[in-house]
C-alpha positions in Angstrom: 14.4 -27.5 0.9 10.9 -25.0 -0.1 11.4 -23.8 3.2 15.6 -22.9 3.4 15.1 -21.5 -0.5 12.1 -19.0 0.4 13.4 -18.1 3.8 16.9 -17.8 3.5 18.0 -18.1 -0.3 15.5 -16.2 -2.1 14.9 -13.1 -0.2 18.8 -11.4 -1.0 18.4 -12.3 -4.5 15.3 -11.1 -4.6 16.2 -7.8 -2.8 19.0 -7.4 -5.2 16.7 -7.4 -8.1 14.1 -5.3 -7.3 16.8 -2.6 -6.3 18.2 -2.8 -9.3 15.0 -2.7 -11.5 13.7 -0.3 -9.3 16.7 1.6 -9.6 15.7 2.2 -13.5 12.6 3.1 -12.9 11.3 7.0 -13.9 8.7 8.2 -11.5 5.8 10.9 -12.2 4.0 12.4 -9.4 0.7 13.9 -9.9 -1.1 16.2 -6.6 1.6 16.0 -4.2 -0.2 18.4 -2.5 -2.7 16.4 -1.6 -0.3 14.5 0.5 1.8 17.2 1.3 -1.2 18.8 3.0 -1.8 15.7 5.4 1.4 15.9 6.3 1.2 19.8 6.9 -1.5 18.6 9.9 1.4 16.8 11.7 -1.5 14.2 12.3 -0.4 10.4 11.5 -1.0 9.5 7.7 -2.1 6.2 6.4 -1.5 5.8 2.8 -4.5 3.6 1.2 -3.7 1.7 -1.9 -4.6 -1.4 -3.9 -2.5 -4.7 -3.3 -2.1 -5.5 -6.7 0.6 -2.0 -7.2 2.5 -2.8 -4.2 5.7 -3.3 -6.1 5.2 -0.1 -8.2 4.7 2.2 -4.8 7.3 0.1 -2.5 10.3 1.3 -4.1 8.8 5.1 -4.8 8.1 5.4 -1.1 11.4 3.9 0.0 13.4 7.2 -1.3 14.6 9.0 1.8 12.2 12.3 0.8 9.4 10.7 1.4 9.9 10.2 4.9 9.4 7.4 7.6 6.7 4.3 6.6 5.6 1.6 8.5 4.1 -1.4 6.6 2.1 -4.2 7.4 3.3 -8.0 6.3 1.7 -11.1 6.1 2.8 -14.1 8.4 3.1 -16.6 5.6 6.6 -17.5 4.1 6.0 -15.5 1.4 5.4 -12.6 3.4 8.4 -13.4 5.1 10.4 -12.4 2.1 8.3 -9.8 1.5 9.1 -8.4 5.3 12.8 -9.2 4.4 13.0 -7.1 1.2 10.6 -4.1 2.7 13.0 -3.7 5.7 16.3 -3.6 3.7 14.6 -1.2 2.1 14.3 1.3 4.7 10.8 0.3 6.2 9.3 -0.7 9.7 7.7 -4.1 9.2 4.8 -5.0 11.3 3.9 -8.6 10.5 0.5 -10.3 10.4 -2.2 -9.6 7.9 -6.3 -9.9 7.3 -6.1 -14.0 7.4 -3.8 -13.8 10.5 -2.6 -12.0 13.1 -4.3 -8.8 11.6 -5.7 -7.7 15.0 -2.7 -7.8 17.0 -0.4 -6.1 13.8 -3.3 -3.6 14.0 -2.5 -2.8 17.6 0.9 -2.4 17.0 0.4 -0.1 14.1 -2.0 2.4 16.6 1.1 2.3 19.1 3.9 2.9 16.7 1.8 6.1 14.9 0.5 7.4 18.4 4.2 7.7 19.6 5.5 8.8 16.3 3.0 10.9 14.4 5.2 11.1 11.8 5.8 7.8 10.7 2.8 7.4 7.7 1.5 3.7 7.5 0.8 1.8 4.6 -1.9 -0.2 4.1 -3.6 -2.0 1.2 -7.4 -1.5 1.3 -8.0 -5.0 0.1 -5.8 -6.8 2.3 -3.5 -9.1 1.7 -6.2 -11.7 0.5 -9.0 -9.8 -1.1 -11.2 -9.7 -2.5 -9.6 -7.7 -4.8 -10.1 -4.4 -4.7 -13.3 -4.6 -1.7 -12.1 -2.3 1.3 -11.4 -3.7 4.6 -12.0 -1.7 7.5 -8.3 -2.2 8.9 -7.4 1.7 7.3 -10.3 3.4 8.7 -10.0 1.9 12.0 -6.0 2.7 12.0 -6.5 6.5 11.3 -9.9 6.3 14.0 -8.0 5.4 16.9 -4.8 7.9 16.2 -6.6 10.6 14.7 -4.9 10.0 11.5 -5.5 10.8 7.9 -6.6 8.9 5.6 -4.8 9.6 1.8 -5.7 7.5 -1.3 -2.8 6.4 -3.2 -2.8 5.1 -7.0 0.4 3.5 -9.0 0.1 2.6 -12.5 2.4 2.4 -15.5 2.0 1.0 -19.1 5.0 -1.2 -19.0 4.6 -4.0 -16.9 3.4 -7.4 -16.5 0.8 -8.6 -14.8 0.4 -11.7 -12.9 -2.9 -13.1 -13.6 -2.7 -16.3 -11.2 -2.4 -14.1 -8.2 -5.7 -13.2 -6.7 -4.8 -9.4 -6.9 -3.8 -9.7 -10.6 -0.3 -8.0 -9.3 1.7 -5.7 -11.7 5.6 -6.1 -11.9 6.5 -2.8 -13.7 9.5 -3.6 -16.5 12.9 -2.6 -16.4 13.0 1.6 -17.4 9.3 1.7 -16.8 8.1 4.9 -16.5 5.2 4.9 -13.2 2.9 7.6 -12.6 2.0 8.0 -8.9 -1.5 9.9 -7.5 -2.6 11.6 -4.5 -6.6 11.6 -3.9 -8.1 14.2 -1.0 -7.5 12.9 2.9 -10.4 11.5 4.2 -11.0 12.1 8.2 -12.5 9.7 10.2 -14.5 11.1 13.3 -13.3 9.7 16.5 -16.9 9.2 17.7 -17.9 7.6 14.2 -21.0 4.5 14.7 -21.3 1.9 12.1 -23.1 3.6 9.6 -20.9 6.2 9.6 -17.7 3.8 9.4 -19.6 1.9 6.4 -20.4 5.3 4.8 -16.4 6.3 5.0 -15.8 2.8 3.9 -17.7 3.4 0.8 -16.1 6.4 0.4 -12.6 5.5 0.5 -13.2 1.8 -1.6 -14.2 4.2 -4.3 -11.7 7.2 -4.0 -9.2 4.4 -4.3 -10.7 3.0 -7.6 -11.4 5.8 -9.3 -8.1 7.3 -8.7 -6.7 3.8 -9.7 -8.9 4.3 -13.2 -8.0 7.4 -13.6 -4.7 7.0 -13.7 -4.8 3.8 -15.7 -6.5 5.7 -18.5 -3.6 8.2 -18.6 -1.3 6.0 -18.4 -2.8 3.4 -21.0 -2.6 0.4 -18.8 -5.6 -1.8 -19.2 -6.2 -5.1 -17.7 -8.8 -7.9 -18.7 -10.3 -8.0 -15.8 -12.4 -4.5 -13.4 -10.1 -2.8 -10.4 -12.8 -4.7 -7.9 -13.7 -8.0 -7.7 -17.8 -9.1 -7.3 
C-alpha cells in the first residue's frame, strides 16, 4: 500500500498543491545580470544551490522566461515523486543522485548540455544526502567537461516553515510568501584544471553559495537554529 500511495496516489495531489501555493507566491529577483550574463556566453549554465530551498527555486525556475532546465532526481520513491512533480512542471528529469546512480545521471547531464547548450542544469551543491551544505564535486565536474558556467543561486523568504527532521532542514515557503531570489558571479572551471585546482574552485563555489545564502537570509529576516553547513 506505501508503495501504490507514494508512486501513484501522492504525486498528482502533490503536484496540485504545490501549483497552486506556488501559484500565490510573489517573487523578488536581485542581480539578474549575473545570470543574464552567463547566458549572454551561449556556454551551458549550471545553476548551483543548496538542497534545503529546492521548493522555493523549483517553481521560480519553471516560468517559461527562464528558459529550458534539466534537473537531477534521486532514484528513491521519494524522488520518484519528486521526478513526477518536476516534469509536469516543465523540466527534463535525469534520475539518480550522490547515494546512487550519480555517475551515470552525471553522464547524461554532460550529453544533454553538450547537444543543447542552452538547456541550464540544476544542481544542488550538497547533494541529495549531504552533508548539508558541504559541496560535492558533481557541479564543477558538470560545467568541466562542457565548458559550462558555473552560477550560484540563493532562495530565501521569511515565511515558511522549515522541516527540521530532514537532514537539509528544508524550507516549504507559506501560502502568499513573498521569496527573494540571488544571482552570485559565474565561476569558470578550466578544462585542464588538476586536483588542487578543482579543490580550490570547490572551496570557492561551497562558499559563494553560503554567503549568498546568508546574505540573503539577513535581508530577508529568515533565521534558522541551526548554520547554512553542516561540520
Amino acid at each position: 500500500m506505501r508503495e501504490v500511495l507514494v508512486r501513484r496516489l501522492l504525486p498528482p495531489i502533490m503536484l496540485r498543491l504545490y501549483r497552486g501555493v506556488g501559484r500565490s507566491w510573489r517573487y523578488v529577483t536581485h542581480h539578474p545580470e549575473r545570470f543574464a550574463a552567463a547566458r549572454a556566453t551561449q556556454r551551458p549554465v549550471v545553476g548551483a544551490f543548496l538542497h534545503a530551498r529546492t521548493f522555493q527555486l523549483l517553481y521560480y525556475f519553471s516560468r517559461p522566461e527562464q528558459g529550458a532546465w534539466v534537473l537531477m532526481c534521486s532514484k528513491s520513491r521519494d524522488g520518484d515523486a519528486m521526478a513526477f512533480i518536476e516534469q509536469r512542471l516543465g523540466f527534463q528529469v535525469v534520475r539518480g543522485s550522490s547515494g546512487q546512480g550519480g555517475a551515470r545521471a552525471l553522464v547524461s547531464l554532460i550529453k544533454l548540455q553538450r547537444q543543447q547548450p542552452a538547456l541550464a542544469a540544476g544542481l544542488s551543491i550538497d547533494g541529495s544526502r549531504g552533508p548539508r551544505g558541504n559541496a560535492l564535486p558533481g557541479s564543477l565536474m558538470l560545467a568541466q567537461k562542457t565548458g559550462g558556467l558555473i552560477v550560484p543561486i540563493a532562495a530565501s523568504t521569511r515565511n515558511g516553515w522549515t522541516y527540521q527532521r530532514s537532514w537539509d532542514r528544508i524550507v516549504v515557503p507559506r501560502p502568499w510568501a513573498r521569496i527573494h531570489v540571488d544571482y552570485g558571479e559565474p565561476i569558470s572551471v578550466p578544462p585542464d584544471a588538476d586536483e588542487p585546482q578543482l579543490e580550490q574552485i570547490r572551496l570557492q563555489l561551497e562558499r559563494a553559495v553560503l554567503e549568498l545564502h546568508a546574505g540573503l537570509d539577513a535581508h530577508t529576516g529568515f533565521h534558522d537554529s541551526e548554520p547554512l553547513r553542516a561540520g
